[in-house]
C-alpha positions in Angstrom: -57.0 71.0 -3.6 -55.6 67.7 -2.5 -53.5 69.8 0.3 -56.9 70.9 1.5 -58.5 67.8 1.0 -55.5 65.9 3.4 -56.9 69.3 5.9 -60.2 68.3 6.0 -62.1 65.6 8.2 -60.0 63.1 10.2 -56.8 64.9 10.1 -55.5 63.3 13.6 -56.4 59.8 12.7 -54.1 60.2 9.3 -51.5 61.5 10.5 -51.3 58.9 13.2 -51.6 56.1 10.1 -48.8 58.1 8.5 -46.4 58.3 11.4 -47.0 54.4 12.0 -45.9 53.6 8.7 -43.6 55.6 8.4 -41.9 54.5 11.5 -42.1 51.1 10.2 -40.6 51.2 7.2 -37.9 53.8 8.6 -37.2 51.0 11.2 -37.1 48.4 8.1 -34.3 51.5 6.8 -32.8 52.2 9.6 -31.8 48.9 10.6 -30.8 47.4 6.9 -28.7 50.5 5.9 -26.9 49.5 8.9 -27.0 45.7 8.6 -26.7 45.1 4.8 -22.5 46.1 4.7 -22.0 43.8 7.9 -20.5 41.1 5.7 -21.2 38.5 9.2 -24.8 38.2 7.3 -24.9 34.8 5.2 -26.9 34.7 2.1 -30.3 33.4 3.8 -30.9 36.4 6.0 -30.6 38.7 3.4 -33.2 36.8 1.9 -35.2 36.9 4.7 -34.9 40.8 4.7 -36.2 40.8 1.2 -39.4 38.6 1.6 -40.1 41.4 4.7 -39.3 44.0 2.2 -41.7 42.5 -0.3 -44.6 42.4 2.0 -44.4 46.2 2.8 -44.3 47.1 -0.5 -47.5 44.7 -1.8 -49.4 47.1 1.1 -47.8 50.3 0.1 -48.9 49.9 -3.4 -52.5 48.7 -2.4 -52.3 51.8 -0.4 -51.5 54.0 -3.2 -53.5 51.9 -6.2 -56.8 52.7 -4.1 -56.6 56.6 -3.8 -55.3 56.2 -7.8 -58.6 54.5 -8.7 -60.6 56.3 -6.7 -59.6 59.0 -8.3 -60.1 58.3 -11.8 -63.5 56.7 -10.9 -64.7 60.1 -9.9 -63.1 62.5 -12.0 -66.0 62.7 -14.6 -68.7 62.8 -11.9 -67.1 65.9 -10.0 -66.2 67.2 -14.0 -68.4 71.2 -14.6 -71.1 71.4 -16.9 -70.1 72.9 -20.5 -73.8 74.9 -20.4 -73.5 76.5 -16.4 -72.1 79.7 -15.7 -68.4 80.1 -13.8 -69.8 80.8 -11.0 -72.3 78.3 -11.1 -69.3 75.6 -11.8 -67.3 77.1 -9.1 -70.0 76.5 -6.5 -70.5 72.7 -7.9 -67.1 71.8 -8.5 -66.1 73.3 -4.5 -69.3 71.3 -3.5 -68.2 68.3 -4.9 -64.5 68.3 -3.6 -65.9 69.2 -0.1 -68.0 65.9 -0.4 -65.2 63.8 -2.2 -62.6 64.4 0.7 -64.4 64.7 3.5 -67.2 61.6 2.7 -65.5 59.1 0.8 -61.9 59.6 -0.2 -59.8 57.2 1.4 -57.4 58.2 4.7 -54.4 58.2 3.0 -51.2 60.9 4.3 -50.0 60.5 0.6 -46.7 62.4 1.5 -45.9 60.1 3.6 -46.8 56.7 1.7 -44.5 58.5 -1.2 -41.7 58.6 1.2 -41.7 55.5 2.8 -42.4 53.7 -0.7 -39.1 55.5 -2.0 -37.0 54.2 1.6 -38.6 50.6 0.9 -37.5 49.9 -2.5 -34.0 51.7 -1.7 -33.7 49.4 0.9 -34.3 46.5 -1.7 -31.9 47.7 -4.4 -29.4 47.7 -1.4 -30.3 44.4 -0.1 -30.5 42.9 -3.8 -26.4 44.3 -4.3 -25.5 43.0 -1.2 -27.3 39.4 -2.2 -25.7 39.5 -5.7 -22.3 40.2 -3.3 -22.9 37.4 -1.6 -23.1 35.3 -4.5 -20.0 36.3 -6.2 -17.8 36.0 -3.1 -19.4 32.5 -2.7 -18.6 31.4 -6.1 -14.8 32.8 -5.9 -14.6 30.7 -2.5 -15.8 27.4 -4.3 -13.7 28.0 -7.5 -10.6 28.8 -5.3 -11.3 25.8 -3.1 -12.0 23.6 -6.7 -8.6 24.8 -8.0 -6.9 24.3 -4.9 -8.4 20.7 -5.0 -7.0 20.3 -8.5 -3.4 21.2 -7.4 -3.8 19.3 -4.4 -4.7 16.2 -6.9 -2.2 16.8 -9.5 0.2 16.7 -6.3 -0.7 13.6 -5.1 -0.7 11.8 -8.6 3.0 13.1 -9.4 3.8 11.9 -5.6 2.4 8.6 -6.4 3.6 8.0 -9.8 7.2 9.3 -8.2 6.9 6.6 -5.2 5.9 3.3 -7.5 8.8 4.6 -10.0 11.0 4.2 -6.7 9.5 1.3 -5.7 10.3 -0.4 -9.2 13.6 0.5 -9.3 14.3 -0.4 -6.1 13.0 -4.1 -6.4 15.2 -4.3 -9.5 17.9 -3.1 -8.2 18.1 -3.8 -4.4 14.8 -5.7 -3.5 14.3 -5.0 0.6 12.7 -6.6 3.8 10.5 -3.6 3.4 8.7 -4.6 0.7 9.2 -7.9 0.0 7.9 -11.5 1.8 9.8 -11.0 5.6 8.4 -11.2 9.1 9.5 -7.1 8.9 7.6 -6.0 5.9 5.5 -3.1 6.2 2.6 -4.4 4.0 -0.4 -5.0 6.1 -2.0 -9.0 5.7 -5.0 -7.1 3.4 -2.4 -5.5 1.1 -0.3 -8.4 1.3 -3.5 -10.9 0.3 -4.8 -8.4 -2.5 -1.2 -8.5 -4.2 -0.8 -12.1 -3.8 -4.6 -12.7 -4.8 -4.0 -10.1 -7.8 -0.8 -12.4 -9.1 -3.0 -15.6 -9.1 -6.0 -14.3 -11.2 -3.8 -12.5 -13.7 -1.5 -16.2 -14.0 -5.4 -17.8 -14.6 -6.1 -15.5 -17.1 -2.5 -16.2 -18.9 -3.7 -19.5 -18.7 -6.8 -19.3 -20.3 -5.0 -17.3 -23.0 -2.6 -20.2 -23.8 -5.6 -22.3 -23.9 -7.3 -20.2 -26.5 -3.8 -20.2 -29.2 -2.9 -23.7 -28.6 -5.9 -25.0 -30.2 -6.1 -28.2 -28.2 -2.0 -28.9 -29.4 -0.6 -30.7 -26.4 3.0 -30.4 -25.7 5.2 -32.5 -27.3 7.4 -34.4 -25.0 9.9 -37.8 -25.5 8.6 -40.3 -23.1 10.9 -41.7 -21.1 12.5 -44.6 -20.7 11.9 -47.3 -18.4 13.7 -48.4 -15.0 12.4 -50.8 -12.8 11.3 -48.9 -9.4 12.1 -51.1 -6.4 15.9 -50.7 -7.1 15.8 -47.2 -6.8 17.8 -45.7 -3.7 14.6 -43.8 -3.0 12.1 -47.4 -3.1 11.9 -47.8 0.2 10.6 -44.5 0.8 8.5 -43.9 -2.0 6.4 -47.2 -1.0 6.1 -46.7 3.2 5.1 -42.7 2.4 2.4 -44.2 -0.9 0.7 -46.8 1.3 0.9 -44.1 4.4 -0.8 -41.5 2.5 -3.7 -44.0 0.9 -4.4 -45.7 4.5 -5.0 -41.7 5.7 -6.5 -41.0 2.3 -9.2 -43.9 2.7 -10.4 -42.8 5.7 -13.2 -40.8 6.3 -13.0 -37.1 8.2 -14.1 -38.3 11.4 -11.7 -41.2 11.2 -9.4 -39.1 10.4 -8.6 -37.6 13.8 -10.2 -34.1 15.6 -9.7 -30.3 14.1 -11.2 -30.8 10.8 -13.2 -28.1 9.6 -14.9 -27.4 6.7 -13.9 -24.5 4.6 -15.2 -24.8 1.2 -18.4 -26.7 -0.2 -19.9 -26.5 -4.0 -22.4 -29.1 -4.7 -20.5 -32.9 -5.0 -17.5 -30.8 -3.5 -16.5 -30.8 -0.2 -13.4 -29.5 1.4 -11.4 -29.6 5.0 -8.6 -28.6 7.0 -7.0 -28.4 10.1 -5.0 -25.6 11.5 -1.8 -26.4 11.8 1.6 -24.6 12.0 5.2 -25.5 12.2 8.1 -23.0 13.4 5.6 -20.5 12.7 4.8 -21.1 9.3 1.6 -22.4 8.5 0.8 -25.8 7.0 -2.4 -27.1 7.2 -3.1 -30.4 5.9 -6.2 -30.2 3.6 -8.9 -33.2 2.6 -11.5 -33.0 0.0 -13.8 -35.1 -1.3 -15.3 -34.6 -4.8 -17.3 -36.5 -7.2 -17.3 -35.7 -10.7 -19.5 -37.7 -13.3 -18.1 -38.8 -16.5 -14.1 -39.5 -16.2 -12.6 -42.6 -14.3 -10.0 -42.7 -11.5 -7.2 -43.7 -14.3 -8.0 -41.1 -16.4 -7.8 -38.7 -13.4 -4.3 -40.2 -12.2 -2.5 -40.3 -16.0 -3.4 -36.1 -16.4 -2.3 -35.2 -12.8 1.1 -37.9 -13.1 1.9 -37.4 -16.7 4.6 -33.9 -17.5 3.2 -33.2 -20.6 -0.1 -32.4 -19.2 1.3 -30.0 -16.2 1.7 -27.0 -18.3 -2.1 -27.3 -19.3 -3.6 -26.8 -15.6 -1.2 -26.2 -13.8 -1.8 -22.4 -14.0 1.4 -21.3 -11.3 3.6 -23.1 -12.9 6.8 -21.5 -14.8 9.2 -24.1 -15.7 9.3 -28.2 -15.3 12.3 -30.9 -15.9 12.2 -34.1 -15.2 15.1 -34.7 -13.1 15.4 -38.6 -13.2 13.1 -40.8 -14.6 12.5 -43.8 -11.6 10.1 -45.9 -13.9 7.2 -45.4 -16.1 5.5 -45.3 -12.9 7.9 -43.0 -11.0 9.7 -39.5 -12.1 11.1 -36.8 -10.0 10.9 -33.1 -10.9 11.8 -29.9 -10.2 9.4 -27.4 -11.1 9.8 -23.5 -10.7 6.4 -21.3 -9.8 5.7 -18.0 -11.0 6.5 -15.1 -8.5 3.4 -13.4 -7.0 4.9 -10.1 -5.6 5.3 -9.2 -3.1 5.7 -13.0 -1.8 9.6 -14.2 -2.9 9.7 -16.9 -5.9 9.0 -20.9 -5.0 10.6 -24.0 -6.4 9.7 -27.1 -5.3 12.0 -31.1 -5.8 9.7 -34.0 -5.4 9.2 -37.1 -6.4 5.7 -38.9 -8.1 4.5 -41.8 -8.1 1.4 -43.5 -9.5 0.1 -46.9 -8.9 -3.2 -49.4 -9.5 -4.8 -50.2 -5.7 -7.3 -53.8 -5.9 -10.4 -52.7 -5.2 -10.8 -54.7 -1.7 -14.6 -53.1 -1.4 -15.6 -54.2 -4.8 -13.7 -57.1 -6.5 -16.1 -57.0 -9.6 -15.9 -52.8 -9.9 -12.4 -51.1 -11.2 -9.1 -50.9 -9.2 -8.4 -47.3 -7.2 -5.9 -45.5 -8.6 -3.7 -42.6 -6.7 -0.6 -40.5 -7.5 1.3 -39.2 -4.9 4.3 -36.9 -4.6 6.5 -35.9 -1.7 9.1 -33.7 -1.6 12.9 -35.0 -1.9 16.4 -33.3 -2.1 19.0 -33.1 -4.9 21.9 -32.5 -5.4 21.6 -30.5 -8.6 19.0 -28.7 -6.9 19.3 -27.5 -3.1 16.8 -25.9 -1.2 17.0 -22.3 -0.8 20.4 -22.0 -2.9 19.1 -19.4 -5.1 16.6 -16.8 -5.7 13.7 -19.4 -4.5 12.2 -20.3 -1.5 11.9 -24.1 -1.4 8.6 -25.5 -0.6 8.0 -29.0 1.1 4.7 -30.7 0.1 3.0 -33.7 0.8 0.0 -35.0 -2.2 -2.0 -37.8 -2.1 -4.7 -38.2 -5.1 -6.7 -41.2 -4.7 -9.7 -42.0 -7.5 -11.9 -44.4 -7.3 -14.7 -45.3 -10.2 -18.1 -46.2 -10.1 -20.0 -47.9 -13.0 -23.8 -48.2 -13.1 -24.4 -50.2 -16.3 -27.2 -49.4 -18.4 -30.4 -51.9 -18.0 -31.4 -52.3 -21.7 -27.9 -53.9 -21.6 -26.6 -51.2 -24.2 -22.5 -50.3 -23.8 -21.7 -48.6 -20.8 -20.7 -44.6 -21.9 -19.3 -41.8 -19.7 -23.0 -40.9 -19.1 -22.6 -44.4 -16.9 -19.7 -43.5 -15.1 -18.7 -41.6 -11.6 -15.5 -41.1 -10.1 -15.2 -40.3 -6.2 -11.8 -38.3 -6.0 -9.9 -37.8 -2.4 -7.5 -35.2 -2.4 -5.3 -34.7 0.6 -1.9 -32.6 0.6 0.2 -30.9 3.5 2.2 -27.8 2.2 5.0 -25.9 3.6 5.4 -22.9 1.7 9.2 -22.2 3.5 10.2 -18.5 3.7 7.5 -16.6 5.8 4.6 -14.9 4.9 1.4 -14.1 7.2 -0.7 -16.8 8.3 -4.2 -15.0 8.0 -2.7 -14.5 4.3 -1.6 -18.4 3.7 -5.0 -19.5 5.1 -7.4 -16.9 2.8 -5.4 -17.9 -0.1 -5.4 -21.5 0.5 -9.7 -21.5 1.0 -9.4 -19.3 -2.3 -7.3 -21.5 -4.2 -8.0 -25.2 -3.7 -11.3 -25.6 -4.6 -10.6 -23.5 -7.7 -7.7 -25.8 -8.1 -10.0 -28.9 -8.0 -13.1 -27.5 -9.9 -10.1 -26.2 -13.1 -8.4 -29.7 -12.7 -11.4 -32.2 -13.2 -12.7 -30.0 -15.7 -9.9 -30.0 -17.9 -9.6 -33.8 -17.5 -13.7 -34.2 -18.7 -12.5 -31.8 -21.3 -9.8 -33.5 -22.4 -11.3 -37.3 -22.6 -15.2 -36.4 -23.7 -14.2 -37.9 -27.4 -12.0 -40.5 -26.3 -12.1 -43.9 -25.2 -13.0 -45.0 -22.0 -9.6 -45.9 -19.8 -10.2 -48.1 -16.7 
């Protein structure tokens, strides 16, 4: 019956509907059976080909689900009465058919729907295998390319853990231009800075560390004896390079002479320099002004002059003697510095003296009070002998006090008392190193320097006495 009902009525029209889709979805088949084992297709056209797939199916079974229903709806109408005759139910049930497919059953060539339904969803397996093909190739390329990262890691670590290995055993054994402090080292000036800046923070933290086990304990050291000064075989220069260095000291930066510039500032703090050079090496002089409430100028003076104190701030340092002992007011040292690789080790000969200045400015406030140390040669000691580059400094510290006494006429306390500090020095490191490097570490330094120096001497005094 159905082939006669496909016979009836608008035969033409469905097979022309039937051809069409067939065509299309034969096209659809054609053209993936063909495509789908090209392996030049990525992963997001095959996906395209199965959203295309998806749609052509959704209208083949709308197709098919309306003839279905239509169907069943009519099955009982068309059904033959239990009470007629057979003939009578022959005549009704051909009558009813006739109607069915000619009138109102859909145009449907169901052959062909069948046909094209079984090529579309073929053509989706096929397209889902080569997707999940796709896939797994993908993932083996990523894993492959992950291990061959690991190996390519694990490589690099073994090379680098084999190069520093070399590296230390050939600075303890042979130590070379190439990567030590020398115009021909191949360390760039950032590498060169970071090592030099790494060695200072880990000798501060040392520092702090010695602080925190010695409890306060300061060093125990025999004073020395006495010796009056101006006999000395150094007098003569000790006293023209003291009242050089105050007269420049005392002056103000614009009196000072052109080039200064201002490198480092931090509230009361202020700090300059000039840029300066000599025989390549670079040694500018450096002035700061600082005021710092609380201590007096001869407090100041007696931590930075006094040995037994140097070990407490003075954070570089890695041995100290007291070569000769001038006077109470005059020693001269030799003190060894910590080596920051890869710049070579320092040592450094100078002399130090201290001294009360009148206060010419105020003759009712406190006298000024300075230290200053320049460097010196002995014979126990010459530059450059050994292991350690010799540096050449120039210090001046000049402190001056302030006292505003309280109104209510109560006794004056710290809370009373300000101290103007002048620091000037002019270093010359010796050796050679690169300038951009000298000059980021000296901005870094000094005013770290000055800012650890007056706080360990408010530190240190806060529960003693006032000295003047």
């Amino acid at each position: 019956m159905l082939e006669s009902g496909y016979g009836t009525g608008s035969e033409n029209s469905l097979k022309r509907h039937g051809s069409t889709v067939s065509l299309q979805s034969n096209t659809y088949s054609t053209a993936s059976g063909s495509s789908f084992k090209r392996s030049s297709r990525n992963l997001r056209e095959k996906l395209a080909e199965l959203e295309t797939f998806k749609d052509i199916l959704c209208r083949q079974i709308e197709t098919l689900q309306e003839y279905f229903d239509y169907c069943v709806d009519n099955e009982a109408q068309t059904a033959p009465n239990k009470g007629s005759t057979p003939s009578e139910n022959k005549r009704v049930l051909h009558r009813n058919n006739r109607l069915k497919f000619s009138e109102k059953l859909p145009v449907i060539d169901f052959k062909g729907e069948a046909i094209t339904f079984k090529t579309t969803t073929a053509a989706v397996l096929d397209t889902l295998e080569h997707c999940a093909d796709l896939v797994a190739q993908r993932e083996e390329s990523w894993r492959n390319r992950l291990d061959r990262e690991i190996d390519r890691r694990k490589r690099g670590e073994n090379l680098a853990k084999s190069y520093f290995a070399q590296i230390q055993k050939t600075r303890a054994v042979h130590p070379g231009p190439d990567l030590e402090e020398g115009p021909h080292s191949v360390l760039a000036d950032d590498e060169f800075y970071d090592a030099v800046e790494s060695g200072l923070d880990k000798m501060e933290e040392e520092q702090e560390l010695r602080e925190r086990l010695k409890c306060g304990q300061a060093i125990p050291i025999t004073p020395p004896p006495t010796s009056p000064a101006n006999s000395h075989r150094l007098w003569p220069e000790i006293d023209r390079v003291v009242k050089q260095e105050v007269s420049m000291a005392s002056l103000g930066v614009g009196e000072c002479g052109s080039g200064w510039q201002l490198f480092a500032e931090d509230g009361e703090m202020r700090m300059f320099r000039r840029e300066e050079e000599m025989d390549g090496m670079v040694v500018d002089p450096l002035k700061a002004v600082h005021v710092v409430k609380g201590i007096t100028g001869h407090e100041v003076c007696h931590y930075f002059f006094n040995p037994q104190y140097r070990y407490d701030w003075e954070t570089t340092l890695e041995h100290m003697i007291v070569l000769e002992t001038v006077s109470e007011d005059t020693l001269i040292f030799h003190q060894t510095h910590k080596r920051i690789w890869p710049a070579s080790q320092r040592d450094v000969v100078f002399w130090s003296h201290t001294r009360r200045l009148p206060n010419d400015q105020d003759r009712d406030g406190p006298d000024i009070w300075t230290v200053v140390n320049n460097s010196t040669e002995h014979p126990d000691h010459p530059a450059n002998a050994g292991k350690c580059v010799r540096i050449f400094l120039t210090v001046c510290l000049l402190c001056q006090t302030r006292v505003d006494p309280p109104k209510d006429g109560a006794p004056v306390s710290r809370d009373d008392i300000t101290c103007k500090i002048t620091y000037c020095s002019v270093v010359n490191p010796g050796g050679w190193a690169p300038a951009s490097v000298l000059r980021a570490v000296y901005k870094r330094e000094y005013p770290k320097f000055l800012k650890r120096f007056t706080a360990y001497v408010k530190n240190q005094t806060k529960d003693k006495p006032i000295m003047y």
